[in-house]
GULOMAR-472283 format. One record per residue (C-alpha): residue in three letters; x, z, y. Coordinates in steps of 0.2 Angstrom, whole numbers, plus 5000, padded with zeros to 4 digits. Last residue first. Layout:
N
ALAXZY;...
END
This chain:
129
UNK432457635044;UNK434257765045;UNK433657835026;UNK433458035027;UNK434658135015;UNK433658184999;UNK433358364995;UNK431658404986;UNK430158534988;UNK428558484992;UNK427158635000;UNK425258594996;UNK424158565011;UNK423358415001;UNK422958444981;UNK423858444964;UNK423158554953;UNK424258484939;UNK423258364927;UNK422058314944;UNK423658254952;UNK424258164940;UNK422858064934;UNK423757884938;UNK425557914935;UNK426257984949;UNK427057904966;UNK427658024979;UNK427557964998;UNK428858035011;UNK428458005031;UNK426858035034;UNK425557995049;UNK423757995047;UNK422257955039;UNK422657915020;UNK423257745011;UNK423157634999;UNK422957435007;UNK421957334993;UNK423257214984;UNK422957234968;UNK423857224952;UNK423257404944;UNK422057534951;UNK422557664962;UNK422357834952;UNK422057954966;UNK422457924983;UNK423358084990;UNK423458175008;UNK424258275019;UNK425558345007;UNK426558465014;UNK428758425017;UNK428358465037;UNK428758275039;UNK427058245032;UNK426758205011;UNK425758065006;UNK425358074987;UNK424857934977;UNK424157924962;UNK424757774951;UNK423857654937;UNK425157574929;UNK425557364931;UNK426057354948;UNK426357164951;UNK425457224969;UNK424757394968;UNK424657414988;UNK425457544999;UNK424957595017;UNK425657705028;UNK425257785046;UNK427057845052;UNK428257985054;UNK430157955053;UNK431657885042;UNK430657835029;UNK430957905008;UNK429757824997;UNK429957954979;UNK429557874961;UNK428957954947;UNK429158054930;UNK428258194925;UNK427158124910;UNK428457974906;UNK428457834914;UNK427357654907;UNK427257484908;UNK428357464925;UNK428257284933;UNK428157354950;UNK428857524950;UNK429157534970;UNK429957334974;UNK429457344992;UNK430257534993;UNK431857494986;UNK431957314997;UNK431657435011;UNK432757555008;UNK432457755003;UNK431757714985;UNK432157874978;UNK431757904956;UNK430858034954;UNK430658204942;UNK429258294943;UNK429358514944;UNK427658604945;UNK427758774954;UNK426058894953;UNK424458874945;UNK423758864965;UNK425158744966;UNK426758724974;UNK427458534973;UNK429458524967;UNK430258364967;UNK431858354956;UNK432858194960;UNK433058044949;UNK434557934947;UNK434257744948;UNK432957634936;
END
């Protein structure tokens, strides 16, 4: 597990503060939390691209269920696939582009409010690829 960041989503309940891990390289971001058997309630796992584009994530060797929240350059979230079921490999994704996705445990998102349009504070510096 590498150092976490704080990630901050604004709710309609007001500010709720997770703690992930980055994956900003490829090999982070192919691995994700695959083999995981648990986190804790507000821990997760933040992809980190270098620009824009229309991604897909698969539950492959994942073993929690996970919601997934696609969040656009702009640091809102434009989408979220709620608890992705375990050790499949069915593409997750929402329509259009993003460039961070944040990983919760499956349920997440209902829990805290979470919901698209909502602003995501955290400070990583950008990965070259």
């Amino acid at each position: 597990h590498g150092p976490q960041i704080p990630v901050t989503i604004t709710t309609d309940g007001g500010d709720v503060t997770f703690q992930a891990e980055i994956a900003d390289t490829p090999e982070e971001r192919q691995l994700g939390l695959m083999h995981r058997t648990a986190m804790r309630e507000k821990d997760g796992m933040i992809f980190l691209f270098a620009h824009e584009q229309q991604l897909a994530f698969w539950m492959r060797n994942t073993l929690i269920p996970l919601d997934m929240l696609f969040i656009k350059a702009d640091h809102t979230v434009l989408g979220i696939v709620e608890n992705a079921t375990p050790k499949t490999d069915s593409q997750r994704k929402v329509s259009g582009e993003s460039q961070f996705v944040l990983e919760l445990n499956g349920g997440a998102a209902k829990k805290f409010g979470l919901k698209a349009g909502q602003q995501v504070k955290f400070y990583a510096p950008l990965p070259d690829r």
